[in-house]
C-alpha positions as CSV (number, residue, x, y, z in Angstrom):
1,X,69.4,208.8,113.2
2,X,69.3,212.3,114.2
3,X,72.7,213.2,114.2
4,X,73.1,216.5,113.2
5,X,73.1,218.0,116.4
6,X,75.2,215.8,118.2
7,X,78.4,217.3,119.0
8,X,81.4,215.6,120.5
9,X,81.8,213.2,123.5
10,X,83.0,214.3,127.1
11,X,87.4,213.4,126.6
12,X,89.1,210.6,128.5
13,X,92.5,209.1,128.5
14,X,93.0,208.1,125.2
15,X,96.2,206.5,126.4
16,X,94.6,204.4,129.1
17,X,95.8,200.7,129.1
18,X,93.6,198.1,127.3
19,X,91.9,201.2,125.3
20,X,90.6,200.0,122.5
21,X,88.2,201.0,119.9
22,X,85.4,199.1,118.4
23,X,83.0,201.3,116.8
24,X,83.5,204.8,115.2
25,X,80.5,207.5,115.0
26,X,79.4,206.8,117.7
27,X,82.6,205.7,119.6
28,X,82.2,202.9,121.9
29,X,85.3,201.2,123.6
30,X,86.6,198.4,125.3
31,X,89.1,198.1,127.8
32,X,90.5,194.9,128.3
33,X,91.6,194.0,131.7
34,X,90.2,197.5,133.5
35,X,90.2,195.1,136.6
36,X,91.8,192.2,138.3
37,X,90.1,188.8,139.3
38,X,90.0,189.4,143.2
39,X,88.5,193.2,142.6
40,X,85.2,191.5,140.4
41,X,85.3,188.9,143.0
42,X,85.2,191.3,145.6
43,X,82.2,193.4,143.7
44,X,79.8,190.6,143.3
45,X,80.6,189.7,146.9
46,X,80.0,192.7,148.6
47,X,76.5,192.8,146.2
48,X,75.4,189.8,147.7
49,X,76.3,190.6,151.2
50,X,74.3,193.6,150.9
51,X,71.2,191.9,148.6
52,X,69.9,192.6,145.9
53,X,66.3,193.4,144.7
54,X,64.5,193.8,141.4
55,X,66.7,196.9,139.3
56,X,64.4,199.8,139.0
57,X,63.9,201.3,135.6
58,X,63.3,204.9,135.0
59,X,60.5,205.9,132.9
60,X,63.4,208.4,130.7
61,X,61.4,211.3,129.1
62,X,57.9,211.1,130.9
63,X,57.5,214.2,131.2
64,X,58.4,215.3,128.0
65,X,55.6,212.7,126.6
66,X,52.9,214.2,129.2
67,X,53.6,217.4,128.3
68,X,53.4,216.6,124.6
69,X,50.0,214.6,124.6
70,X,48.8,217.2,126.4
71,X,49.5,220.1,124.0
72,X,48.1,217.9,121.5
73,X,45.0,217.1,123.4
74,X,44.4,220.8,123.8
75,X,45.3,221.8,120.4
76,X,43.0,219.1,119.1
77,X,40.6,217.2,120.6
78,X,40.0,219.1,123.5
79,X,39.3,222.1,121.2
80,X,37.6,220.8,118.3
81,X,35.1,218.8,120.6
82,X,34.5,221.9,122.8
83,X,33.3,224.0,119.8
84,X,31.4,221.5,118.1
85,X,29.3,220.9,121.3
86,X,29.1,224.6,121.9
87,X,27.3,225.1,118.6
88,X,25.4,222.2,119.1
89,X,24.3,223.7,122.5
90,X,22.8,227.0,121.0
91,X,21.3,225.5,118.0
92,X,19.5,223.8,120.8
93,X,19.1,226.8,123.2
94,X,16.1,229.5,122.4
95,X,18.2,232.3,122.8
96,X,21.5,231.0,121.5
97,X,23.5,234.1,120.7
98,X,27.0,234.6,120.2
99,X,28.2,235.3,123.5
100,X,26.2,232.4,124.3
101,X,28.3,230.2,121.9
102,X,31.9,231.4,123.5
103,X,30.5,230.6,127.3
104,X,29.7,227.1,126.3
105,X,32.5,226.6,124.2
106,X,34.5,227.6,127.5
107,X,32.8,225.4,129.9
108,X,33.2,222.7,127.4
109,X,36.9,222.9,127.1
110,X,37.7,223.6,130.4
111,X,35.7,220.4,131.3
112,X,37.3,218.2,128.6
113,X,40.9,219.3,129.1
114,X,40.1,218.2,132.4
115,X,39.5,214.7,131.4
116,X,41.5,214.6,128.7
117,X,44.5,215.8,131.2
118,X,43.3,213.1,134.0
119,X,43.4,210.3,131.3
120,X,46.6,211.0,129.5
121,X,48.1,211.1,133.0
122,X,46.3,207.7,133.5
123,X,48.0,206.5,130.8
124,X,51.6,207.7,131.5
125,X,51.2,206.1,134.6
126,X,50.1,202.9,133.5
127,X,53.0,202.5,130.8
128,X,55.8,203.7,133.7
129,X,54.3,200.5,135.4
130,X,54.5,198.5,132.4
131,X,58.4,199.6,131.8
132,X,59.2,197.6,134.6
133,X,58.7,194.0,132.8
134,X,61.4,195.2,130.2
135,X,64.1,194.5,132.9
136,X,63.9,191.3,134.7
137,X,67.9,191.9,136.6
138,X,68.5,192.3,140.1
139,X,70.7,195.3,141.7
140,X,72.2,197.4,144.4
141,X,74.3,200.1,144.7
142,X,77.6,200.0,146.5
143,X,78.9,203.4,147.6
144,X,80.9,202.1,150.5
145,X,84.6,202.8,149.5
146,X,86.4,202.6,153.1
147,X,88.5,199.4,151.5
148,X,91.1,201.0,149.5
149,X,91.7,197.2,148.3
150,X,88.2,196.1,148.1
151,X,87.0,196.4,144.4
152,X,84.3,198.7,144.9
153,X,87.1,201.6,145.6
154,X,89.2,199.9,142.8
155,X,86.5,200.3,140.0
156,X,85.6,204.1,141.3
157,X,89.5,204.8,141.1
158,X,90.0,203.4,138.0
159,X,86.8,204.7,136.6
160,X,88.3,208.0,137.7
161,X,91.7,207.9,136.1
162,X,90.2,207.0,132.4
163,X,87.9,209.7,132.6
164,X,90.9,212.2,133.3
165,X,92.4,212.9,129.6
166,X,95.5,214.6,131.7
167,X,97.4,211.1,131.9
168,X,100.0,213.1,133.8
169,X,97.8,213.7,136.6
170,X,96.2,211.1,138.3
171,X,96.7,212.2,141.7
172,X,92.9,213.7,142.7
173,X,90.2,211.0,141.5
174,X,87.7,212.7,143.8
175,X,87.9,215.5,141.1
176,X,86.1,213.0,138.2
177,X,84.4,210.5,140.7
178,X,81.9,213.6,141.8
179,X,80.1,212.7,138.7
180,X,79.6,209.5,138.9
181,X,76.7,207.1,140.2
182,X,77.6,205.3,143.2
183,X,78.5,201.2,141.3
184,X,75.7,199.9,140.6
185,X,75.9,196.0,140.6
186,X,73.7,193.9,138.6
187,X,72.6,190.0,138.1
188,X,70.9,188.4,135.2
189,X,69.8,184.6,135.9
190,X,69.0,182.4,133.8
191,X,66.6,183.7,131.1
192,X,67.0,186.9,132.8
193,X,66.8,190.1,130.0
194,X,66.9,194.0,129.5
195,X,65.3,195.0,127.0
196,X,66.5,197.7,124.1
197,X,66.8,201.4,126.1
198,X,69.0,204.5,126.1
199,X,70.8,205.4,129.3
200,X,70.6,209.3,128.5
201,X,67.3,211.4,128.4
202,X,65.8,213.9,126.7
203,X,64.4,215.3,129.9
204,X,67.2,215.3,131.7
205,X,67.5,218.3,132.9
206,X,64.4,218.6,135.2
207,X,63.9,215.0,135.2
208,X,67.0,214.1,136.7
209,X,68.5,217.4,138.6
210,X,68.8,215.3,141.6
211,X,71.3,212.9,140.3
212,X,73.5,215.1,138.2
213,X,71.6,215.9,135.1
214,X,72.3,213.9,132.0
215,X,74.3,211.1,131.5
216,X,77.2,211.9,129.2
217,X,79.0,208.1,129.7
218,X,78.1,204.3,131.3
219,X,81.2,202.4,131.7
220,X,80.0,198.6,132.2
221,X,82.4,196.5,134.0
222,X,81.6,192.2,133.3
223,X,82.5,190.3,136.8
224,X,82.4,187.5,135.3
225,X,82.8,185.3,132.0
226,X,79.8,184.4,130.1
227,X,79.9,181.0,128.1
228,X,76.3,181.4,126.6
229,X,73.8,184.1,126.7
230,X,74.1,187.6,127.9
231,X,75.6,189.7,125.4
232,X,75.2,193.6,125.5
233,X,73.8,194.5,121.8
234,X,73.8,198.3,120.3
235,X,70.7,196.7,117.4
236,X,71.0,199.8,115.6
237,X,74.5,199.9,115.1
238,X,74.7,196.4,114.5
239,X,77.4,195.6,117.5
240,X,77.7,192.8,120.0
241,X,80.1,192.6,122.5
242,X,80.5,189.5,124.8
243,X,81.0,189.4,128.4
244,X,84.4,189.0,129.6
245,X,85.4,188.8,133.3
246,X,87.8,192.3,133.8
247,X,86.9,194.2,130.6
248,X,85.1,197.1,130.7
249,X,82.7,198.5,127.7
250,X,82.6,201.9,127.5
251,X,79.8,204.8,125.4
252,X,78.5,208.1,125.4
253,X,74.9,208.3,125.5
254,X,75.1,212.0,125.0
255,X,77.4,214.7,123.8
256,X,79.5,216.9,125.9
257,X,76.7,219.3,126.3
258,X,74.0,216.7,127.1
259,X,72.6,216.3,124.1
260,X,70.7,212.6,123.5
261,X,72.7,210.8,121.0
262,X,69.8,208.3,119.8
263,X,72.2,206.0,118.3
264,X,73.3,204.5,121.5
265,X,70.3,202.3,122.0
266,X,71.3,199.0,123.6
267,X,69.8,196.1,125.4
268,X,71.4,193.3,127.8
269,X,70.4,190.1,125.6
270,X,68.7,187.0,127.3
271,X,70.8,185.5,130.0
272,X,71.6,181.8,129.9
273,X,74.3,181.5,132.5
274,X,74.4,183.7,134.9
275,X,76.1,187.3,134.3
276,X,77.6,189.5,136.5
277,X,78.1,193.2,135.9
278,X,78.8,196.8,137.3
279,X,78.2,200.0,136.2
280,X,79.4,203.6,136.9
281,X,77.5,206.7,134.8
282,X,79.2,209.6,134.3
283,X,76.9,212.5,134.6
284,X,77.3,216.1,133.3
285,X,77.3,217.8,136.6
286,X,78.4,216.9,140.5
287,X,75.9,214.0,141.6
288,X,74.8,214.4,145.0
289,X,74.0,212.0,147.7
290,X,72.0,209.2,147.8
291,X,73.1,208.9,144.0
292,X,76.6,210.0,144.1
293,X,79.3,209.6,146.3
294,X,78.9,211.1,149.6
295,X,82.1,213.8,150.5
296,X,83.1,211.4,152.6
297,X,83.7,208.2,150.0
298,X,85.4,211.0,147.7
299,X,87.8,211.3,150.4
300,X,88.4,208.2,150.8
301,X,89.6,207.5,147.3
């Protein structure tokens, strides 16, 4: 793990009702009954009035890796090549001088970053595509919070108050819920899987500026029970936890200060029955529109 950099976690409401710890460094929680039968009811209702469609999955780092490769391409490759067919070029040339040598040794690398750039490219592309077969779930995003009642506005509120650490003052949710991701409801059928990934990333900052920046926590919300099947597993830290309808598991993908914490890998295991869940992420700064809240729903809360 690289955990030497990793500083602490974003503070919540250590006090909050069902609270409870299951893992230390990093510290992941679960909060039994976060929220009532009718509100998950209500959740995976409104999902289905709305539809849902295959969940997307965000290539997390790309450009980090294309800019990588590349620097090595040009470092290496790219470079090596171009002068070894630049020599090769005035050995075969009459006049082959030095200044000769450095033109084609130019033209060369020019040419082959060229390809070099156009294939590694190629290749990010191809393996954003193929990213899409590790999550088999169906989604959709409810950001609709005009019921105070309904549980979409319940889960946001609540969501709110445990990421307050003022237990005193719970009387502006608005103030926390700016960060969040509108819910996110998702369905795994039968055989149904996601596979291991981290919800923070490296390249957050330019790679996600439009929906807040990094994600500092993911609060998962199960809307239903699970008999068999469909257990969210952290494989490096040796942790299962099993669905339960109302409970709410709770982690920090990155520090306060956005930094990736690469112990929080996880995956959502092969579904037998069908699972139910929903999912806020906090983020470090305000997330605007279509991914956050609109000033409106805020208001509503």
């Amino acid at each position: 793990f690289n955990t030497n950099k990793v500083g602490d976690r974003i503070p919540i409401d250590e006090s909050f009702a069902g609270l409870k710890r299951i893992y230390s460094g990093p510290d992941i929680f679960i909060i039994e009954d976060f929220l009532d039968k009718s509100s998950c009811e209500d959740l995976i209702r409104k999902a289905q009035e709305k539809k849902l469609d295959q969940s997307p999955v965000a290539y997390a780092g790309k450009t980090d890796d294309k800019n990588e490769l590349i620097g090595l391409a040009a470092k290496g490759p790219v470079a090596w090549i171009a002068l070894g067919l630049g020599w090769f070029q005035v050995q075969q040339s009459t006049d082959g001088n030095i200044m000769q040598l450095g033109i084609n040794v130019l033209e060369n690398y020019v040419l082959f970053f060229i390809l070099a750039f156009a294939s590694i490219t190629a290749f990010i592309e191809f393996r954003a595509d193929e990213l899409q077969t590790l999550r088999t779930s169906t989604s959709t995003t409810l950001d609709n919070l005009e019921d105070p009642k309904g549980g979409a506005a319940r889960f946001v509120k609540r969501a709110a108050d445990l990421f307050n650490p003022n237990s005193a003052e719970k009387i502006n949710p608005a103030k926390h819920a700016q960060y969040f991701e509108s819910p996110t409801v998702i369905r795994y059928e039968k055989d149904q899987v996601l596979a291991p990934h981290f919800d923070a990333n490296k390249a957050a900052s330019t790679e996600d500026a439009n929906r807040g920046g990094q994600t500092l926590a993911t609060l998962l919300l199960y809307l239903n029970d699970v008999e068999n099947g469909g257990n969210t597993r952290f494989g490096l830290l040796d942790l299962t936890v099993k669905p339960k309808m109302g409970d709410a598991l709770l982690f920090f993908p990155a520090d306060a200060d956005g930094l990736f914490d690469d112990r929080l890998e996880h995956e959502g295991c092969t579904a037998v029955d069908t699972k139910w869940i929903a999912r806020i992420w906090r983020h470090i700064d305000r997330v605007q529109p279509p991914f956050g809240l609109s000033n409106r729903a805020l208001s509503q809360l």
